[in-house]
LOLUMKOL-466246 format. One record per residue (C-alpha): residue number from 1; residue in three letters; y, x, z. Coordinates in pm, whole numbers, always signed. Each point is the difference from the previous one (the first is absolute). Example, Ala and Ser with C-alpha at 12.3 -4.5 7.8 and 13.67 -1.06 7.14 Angstrom:
<fifis>
(fifi 1,ALA,(-450,+1230,+780));
(fifi 2,SER,(+344,+137,-66));
</fifis>
This chain:
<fifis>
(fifi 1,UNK,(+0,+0,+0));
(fifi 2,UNK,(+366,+129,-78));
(fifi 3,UNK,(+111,+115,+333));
(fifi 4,UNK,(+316,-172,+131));
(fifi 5,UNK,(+210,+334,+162));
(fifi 6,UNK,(+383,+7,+43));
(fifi 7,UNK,(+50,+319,-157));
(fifi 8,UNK,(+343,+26,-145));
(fifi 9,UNK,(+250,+162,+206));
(fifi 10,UNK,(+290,-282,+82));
(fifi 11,UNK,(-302,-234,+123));
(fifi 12,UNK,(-218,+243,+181));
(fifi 13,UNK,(+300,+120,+214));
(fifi 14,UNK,(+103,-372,+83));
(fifi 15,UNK,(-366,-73,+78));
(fifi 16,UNK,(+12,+356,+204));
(fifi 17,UNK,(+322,-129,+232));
(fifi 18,UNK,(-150,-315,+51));
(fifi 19,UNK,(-346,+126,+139));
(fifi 20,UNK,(+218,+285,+169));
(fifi 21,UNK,(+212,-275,+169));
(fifi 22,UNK,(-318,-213,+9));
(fifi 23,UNK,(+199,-301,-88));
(fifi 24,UNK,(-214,-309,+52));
(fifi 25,UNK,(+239,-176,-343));
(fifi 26,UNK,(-245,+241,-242));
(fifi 27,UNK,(-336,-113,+189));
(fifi 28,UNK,(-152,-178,-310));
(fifi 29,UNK,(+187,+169,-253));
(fifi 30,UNK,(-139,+348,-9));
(fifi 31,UNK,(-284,+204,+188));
(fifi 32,UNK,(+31,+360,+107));
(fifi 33,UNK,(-309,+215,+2));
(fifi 34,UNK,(-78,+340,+152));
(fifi 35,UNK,(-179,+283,-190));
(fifi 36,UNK,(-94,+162,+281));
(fifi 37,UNK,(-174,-295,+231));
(fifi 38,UNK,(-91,-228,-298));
(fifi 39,UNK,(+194,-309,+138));
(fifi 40,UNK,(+216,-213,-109));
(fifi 41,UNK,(+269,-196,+214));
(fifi 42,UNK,(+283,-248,-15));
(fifi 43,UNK,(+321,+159,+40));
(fifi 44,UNK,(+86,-147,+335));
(fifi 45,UNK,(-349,+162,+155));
(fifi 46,UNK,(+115,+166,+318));
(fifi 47,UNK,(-273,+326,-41));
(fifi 48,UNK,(+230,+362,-59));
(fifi 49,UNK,(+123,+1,-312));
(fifi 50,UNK,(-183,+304,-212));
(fifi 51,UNK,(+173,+217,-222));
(fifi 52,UNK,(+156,-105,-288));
(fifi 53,UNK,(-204,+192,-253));
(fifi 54,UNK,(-330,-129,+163));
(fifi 55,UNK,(+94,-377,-100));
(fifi 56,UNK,(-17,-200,-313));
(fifi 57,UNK,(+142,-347,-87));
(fifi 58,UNK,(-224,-324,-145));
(fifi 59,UNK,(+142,-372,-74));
(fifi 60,UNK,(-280,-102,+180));
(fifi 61,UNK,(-311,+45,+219));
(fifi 62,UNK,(-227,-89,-274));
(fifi 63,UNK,(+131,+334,-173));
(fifi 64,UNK,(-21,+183,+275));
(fifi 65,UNK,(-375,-67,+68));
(fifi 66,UNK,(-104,+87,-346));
(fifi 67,UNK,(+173,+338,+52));
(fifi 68,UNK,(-219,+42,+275));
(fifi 69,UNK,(+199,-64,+293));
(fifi 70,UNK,(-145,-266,+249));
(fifi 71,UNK,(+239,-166,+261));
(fifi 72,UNK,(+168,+104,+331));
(fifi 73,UNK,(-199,-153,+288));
(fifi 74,UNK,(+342,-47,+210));
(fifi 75,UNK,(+258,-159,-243));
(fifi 76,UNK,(-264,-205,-245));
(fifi 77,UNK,(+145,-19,-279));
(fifi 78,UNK,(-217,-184,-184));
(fifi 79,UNK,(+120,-302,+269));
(fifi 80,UNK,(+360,-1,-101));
(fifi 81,UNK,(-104,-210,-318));
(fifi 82,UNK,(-146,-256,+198));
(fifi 83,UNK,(+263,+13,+258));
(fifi 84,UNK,(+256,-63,-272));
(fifi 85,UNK,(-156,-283,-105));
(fifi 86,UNK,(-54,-169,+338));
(fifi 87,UNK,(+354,+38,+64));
(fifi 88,UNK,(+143,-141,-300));
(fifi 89,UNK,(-247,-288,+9));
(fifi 90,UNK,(+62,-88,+377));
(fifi 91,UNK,(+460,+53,-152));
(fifi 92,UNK,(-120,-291,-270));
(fifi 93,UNK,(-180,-231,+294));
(fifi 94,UNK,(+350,+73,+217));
(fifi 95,UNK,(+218,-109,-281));
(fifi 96,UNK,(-180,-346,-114));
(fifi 97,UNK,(-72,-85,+299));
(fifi 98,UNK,(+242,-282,+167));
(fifi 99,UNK,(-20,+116,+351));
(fifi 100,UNK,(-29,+397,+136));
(fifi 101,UNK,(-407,+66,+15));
(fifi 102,UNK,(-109,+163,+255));
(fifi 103,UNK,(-152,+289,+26));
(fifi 104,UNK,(-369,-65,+75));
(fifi 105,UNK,(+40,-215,-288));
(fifi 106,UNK,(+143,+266,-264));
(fifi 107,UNK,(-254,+270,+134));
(fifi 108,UNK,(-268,-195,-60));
(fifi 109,UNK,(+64,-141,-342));
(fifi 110,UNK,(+38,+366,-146));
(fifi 111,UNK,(-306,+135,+223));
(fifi 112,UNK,(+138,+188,+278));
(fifi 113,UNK,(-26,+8,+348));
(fifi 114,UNK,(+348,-105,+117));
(fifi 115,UNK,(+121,+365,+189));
(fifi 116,UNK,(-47,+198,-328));
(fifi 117,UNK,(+126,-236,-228));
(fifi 118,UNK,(+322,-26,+249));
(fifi 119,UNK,(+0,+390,-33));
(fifi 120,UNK,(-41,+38,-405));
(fifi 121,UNK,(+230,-349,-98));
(fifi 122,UNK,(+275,+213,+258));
(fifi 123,UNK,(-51,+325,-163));
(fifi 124,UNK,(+24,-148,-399));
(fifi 125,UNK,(+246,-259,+44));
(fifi 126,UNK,(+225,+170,+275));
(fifi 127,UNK,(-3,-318,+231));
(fifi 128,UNK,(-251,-229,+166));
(fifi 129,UNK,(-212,-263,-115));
(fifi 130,UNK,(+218,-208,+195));
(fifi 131,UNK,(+348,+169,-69));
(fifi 132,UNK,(-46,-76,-382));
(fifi 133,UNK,(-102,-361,+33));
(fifi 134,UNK,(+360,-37,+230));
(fifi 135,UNK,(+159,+155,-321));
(fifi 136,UNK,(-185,-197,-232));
(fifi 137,UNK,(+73,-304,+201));
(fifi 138,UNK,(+386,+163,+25));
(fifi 139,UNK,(+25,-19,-365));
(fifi 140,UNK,(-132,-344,-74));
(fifi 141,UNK,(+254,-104,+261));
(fifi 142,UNK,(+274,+235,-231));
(fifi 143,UNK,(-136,-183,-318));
(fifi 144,UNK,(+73,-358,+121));
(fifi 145,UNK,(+323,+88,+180));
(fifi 146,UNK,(+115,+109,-350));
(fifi 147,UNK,(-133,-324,-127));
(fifi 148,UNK,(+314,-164,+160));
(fifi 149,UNK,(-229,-137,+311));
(fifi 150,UNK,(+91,-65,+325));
(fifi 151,UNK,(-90,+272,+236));
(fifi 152,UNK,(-276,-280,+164));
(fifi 153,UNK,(-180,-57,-350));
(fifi 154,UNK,(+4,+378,-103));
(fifi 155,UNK,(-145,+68,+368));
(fifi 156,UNK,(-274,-246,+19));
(fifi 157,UNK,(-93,+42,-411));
(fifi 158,UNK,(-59,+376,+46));
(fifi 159,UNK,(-248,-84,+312));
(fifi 160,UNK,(+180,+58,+251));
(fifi 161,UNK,(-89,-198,+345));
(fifi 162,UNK,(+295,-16,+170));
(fifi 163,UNK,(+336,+110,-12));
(fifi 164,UNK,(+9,+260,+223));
(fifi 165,UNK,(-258,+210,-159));
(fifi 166,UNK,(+216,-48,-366));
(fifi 167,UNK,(+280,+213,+199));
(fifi 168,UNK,(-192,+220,+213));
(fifi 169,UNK,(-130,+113,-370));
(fifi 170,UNK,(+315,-22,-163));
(fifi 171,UNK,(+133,+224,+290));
(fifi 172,UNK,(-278,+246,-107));
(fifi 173,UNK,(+51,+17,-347));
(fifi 174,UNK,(+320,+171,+71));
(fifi 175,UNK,(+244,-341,-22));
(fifi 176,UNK,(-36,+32,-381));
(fifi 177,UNK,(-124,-72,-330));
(fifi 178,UNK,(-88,+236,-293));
(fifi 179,UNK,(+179,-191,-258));
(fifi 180,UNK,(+273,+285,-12));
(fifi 181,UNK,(-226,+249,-5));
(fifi 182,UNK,(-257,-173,-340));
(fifi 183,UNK,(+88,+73,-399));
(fifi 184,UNK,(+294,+254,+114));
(fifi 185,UNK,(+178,-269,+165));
(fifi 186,UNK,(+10,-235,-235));
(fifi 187,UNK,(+235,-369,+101));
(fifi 188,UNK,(+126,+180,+303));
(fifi 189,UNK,(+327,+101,+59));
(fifi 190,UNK,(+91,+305,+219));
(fifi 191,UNK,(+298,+87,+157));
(fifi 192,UNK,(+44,+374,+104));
(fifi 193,UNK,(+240,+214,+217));
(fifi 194,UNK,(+57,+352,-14));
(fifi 195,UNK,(+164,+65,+333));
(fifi 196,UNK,(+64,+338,+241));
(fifi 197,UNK,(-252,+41,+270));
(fifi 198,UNK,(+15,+269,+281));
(fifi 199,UNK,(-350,+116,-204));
(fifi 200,UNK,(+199,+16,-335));
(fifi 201,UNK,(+24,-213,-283));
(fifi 202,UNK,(-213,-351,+76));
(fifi 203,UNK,(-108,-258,-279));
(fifi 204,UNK,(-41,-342,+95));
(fifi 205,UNK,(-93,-253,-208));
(fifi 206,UNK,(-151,-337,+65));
(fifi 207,UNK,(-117,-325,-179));
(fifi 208,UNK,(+94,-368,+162));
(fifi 209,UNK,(-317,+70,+242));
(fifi 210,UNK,(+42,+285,+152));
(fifi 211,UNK,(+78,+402,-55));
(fifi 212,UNK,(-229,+147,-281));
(fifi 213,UNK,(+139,+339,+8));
(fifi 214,UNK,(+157,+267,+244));
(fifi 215,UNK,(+3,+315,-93));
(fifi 216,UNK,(+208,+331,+57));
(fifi 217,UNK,(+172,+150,-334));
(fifi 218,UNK,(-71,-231,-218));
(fifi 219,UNK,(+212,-234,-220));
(fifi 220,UNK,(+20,-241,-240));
(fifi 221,UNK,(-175,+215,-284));
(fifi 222,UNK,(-332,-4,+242));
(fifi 223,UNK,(+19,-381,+132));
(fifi 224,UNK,(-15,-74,-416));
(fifi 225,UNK,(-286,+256,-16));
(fifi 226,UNK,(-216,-193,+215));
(fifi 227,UNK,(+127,-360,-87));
(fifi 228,UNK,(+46,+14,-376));
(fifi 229,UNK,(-18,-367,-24));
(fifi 230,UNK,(+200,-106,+207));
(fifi 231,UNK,(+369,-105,+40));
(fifi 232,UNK,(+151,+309,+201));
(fifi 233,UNK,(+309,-82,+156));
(fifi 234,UNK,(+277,+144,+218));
(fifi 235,UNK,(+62,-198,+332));
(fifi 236,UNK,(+278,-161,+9));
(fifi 237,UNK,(-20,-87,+379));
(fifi 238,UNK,(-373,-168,+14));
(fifi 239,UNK,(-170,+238,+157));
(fifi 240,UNK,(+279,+140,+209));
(fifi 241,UNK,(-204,-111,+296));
(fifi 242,UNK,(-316,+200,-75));
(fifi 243,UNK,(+197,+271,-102));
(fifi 244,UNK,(+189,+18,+331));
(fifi 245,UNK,(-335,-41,+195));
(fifi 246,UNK,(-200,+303,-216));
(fifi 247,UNK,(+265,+196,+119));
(fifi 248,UNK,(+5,-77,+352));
(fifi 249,UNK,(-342,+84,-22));
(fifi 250,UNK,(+21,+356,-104));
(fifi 251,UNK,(+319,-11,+255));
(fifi 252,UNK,(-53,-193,+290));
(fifi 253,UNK,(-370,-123,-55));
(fifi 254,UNK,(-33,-115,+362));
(fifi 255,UNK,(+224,-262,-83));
(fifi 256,UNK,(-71,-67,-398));
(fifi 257,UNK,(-129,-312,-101));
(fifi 258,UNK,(-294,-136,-101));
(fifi 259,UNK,(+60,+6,-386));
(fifi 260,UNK,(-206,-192,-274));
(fifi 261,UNK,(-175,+182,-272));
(fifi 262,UNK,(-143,-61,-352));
(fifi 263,UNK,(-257,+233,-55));
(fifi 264,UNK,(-336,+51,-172));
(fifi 265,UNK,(-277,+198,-29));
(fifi 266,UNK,(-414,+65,-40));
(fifi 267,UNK,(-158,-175,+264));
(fifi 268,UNK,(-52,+428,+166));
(fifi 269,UNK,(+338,+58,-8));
(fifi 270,UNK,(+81,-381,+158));
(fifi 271,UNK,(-213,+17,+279));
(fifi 272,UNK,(+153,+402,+52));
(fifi 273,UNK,(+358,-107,+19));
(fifi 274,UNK,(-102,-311,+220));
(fifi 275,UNK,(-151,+290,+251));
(fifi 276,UNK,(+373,+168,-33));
(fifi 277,UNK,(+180,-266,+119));
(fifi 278,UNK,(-208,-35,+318));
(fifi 279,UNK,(+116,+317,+127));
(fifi 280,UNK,(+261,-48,+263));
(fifi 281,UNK,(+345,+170,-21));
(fifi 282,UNK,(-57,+333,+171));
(fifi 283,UNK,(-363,+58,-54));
(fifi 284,UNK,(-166,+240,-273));
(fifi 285,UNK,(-379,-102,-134));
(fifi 286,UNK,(-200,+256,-226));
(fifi 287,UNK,(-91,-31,-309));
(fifi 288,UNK,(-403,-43,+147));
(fifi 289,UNK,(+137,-267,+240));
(fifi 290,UNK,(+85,-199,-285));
(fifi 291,UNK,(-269,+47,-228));
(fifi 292,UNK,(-197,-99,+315));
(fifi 293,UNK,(+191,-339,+31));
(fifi 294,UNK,(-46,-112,-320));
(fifi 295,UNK,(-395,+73,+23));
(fifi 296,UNK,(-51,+286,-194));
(fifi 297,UNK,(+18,+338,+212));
(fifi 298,UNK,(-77,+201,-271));
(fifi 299,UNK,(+290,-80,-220));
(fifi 300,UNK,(+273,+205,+133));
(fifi 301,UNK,(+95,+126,-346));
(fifi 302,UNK,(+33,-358,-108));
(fifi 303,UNK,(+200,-82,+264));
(fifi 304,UNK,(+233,+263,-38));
(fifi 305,UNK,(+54,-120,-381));
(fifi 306,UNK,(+13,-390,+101));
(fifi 307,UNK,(+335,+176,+221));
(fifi 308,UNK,(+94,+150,-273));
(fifi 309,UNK,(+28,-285,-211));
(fifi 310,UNK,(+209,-169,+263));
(fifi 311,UNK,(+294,-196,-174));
(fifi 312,UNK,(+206,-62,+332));
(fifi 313,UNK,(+101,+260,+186));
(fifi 314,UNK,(+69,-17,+323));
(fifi 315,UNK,(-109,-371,+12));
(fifi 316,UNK,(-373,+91,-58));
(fifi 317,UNK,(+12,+289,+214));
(fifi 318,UNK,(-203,+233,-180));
(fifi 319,UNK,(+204,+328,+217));
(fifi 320,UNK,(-166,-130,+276));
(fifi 321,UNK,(-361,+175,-135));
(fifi 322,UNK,(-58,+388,+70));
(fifi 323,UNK,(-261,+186,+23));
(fifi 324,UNK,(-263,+15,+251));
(fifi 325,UNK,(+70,+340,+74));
(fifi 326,UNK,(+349,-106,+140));
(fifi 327,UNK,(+166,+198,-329));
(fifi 328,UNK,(+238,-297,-219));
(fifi 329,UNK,(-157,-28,-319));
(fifi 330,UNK,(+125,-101,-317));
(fifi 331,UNK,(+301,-255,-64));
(fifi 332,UNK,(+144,-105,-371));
(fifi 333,UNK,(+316,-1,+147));
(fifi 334,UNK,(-33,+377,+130));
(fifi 335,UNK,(-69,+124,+328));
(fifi 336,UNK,(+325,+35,+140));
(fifi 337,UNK,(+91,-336,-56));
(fifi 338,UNK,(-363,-132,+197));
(fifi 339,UNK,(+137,+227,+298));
(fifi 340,UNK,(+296,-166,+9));
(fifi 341,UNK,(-188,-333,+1));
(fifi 342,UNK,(-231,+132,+268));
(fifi 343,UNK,(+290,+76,+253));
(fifi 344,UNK,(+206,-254,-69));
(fifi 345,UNK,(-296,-231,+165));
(fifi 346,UNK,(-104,+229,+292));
(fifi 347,UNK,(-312,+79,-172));
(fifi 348,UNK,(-196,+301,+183));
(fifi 349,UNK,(-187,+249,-172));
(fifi 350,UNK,(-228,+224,+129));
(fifi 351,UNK,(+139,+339,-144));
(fifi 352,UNK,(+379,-1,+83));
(fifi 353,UNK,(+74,+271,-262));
(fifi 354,UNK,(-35,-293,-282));
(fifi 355,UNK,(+350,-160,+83));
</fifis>
């Protein structure tokens, strides 16, 4: 059979960095295999990485065991087929069905006791079983609200019980819909700021629900970047309030305000910046903490993208995230700048040469 390597350069370095990260997003999509041992892995298997010039690269694990190679006995990757396939059976069941299943229910239709299949529908989807039916049910309610329903028929039509689970979700979700953030924007129109900010230059821009956008040094140019189809305006007093309140919350953020925002993202990054905004003013959590409270303790690197990718400043409080060796750790808007934020709430860290 024609053997199915990744041998040209560009590929076999991306496969290389993801099996070198051992990023769990490639499981499925390529299978590293070691000269020297004759077994093959997925990238996220947790064994010491061998040297570079001892591995080689197949689409698949069929490939890989005609080669020769037979599978790893502690990642099994000929499971993360079947895994794959559980989980985006059990996503279908979640999303037809009318009200939440529960978990017994999903882990036995796919064939799994209920603990592992909690573990693996966490670790692919980056949320619960139970997290993604409350966004699924979130969205329905989002759907019929934009149907130009009352608040009562767009809660009870999207299954929801009772009223005070619709806001207890809605509260979770961040206060927001992704409409601004779908198709570049598209029938939304966003006002922006560019205002001076002890930090520097500070973009704010925000649609009729909430802020979608704080950011140091940008500017128009970037908010149209990221919004293309959208109608980007200046304020012209709207959001005067929010502005006001994102700055007493790089100034004064023992007295800032709670302030709305309009923000979206994969249901990983969600369920990251949801963890952010639980830590209280003054207190530091690490990057493992984190990945911990959103259920996956390995994904640490994923975690520190999902703060990366942070859209609001300040408001989702990704400075609050260092390392667990005490040492800051990266911030898009530069390290000086997450000091700043750091002492300006009375956070503590452990090594006092970092401020």
């Amino acid at each position: 059979m024609l053997m199915r390597t990744i041998d040209t350069n560009d590929a076999w370095e991306a496969a290389w960095e993801a099996f070198d990260r051992r990023d769990r997003s490639w499981d499925g999509r390529v299978i590293g295999a070691v000269k020297t041992t004759g077994i093959y892995c997925k990238p996220s298997c947790p064994a010491r990485r061998p040297k570079r010039e001892n591995v080689e690269f197949f689409l698949d694990a069929e490939a890989a065991r005609a080669a020769g190679y037979r599978p790893c006995l502690r990642c099994k990757p000929d499971e993360v087929g079947r895994d794959r396939e559980a989980v985006a059976k059990a996503i279908q069941l979640i999303e037809r069905a009318e009200e939440p299943p529960r978990l017994g229910e999903l882990a036995s239709a796919v064939g799994y006791a209920e603990h592992h299949f909690q573990r693996i529908f966490t670790r692919d989807a980056g949320v619960s079983p139970a997290a993604y039916a409350r966004a699924v049910r979130a969205r329905r309610a989002e759907a019929h609200l934009q149907e130009d329903k009352s608040v009562t028929e767009a809660m009870y039509d999207a299954g929801y019980a009772a009223p005070s689970r619709f806001y207890a979700d809605a509260k979770e979700r961040l206060g927001m819909t992704p409409s601004a953030w779908r198709d570049g924007g598209r029938g939304e129109t966003i006002r922006y700021v560019v205002t001076d900010s002890p930090l520097g230059p500070l973009l704010v821009a925000a649609t009729a629900k909430g802020i979608c956008r704080l950011t140091f040094d940008e500017d128009e140019r970037a908010l149209r970047s990221r919004f293309p189809n959208a109608e980007i305006l200046p304020d012209d007093g709207t959001i005067a309030p929010w502005v006001a309140g994102a700055l007493k919350a790089i100034n004064t953020p023992q007295s800032a305000p709670e302030l709305p925002i309009d923000v979206h993202g994969t249901a990983f990054q969600e369920a990251v910046w949801r963890e952010l905004r639980k830590i209280p003013l003054g207190e530091t959590r690490s990057y493992a903490d984190i990945a911990k409270a959103v259920g996956d303790p390995n994904a640490t690197r994923a975690v520190g993208t999902a703060n990366g990718s942070n859209p609001v400043a300040v408001l989702v409080p990704c400075h609050r995230v260092i390392r667990s060796d005490g040492t800051l750790g990266g911030y898009a808007g530069g390290l000086d700048r997450k000091k700043k934020l750091l002492a300006a709430e009375g956070a503590s860290l452990p090594q006092p040469d970092l401020l």
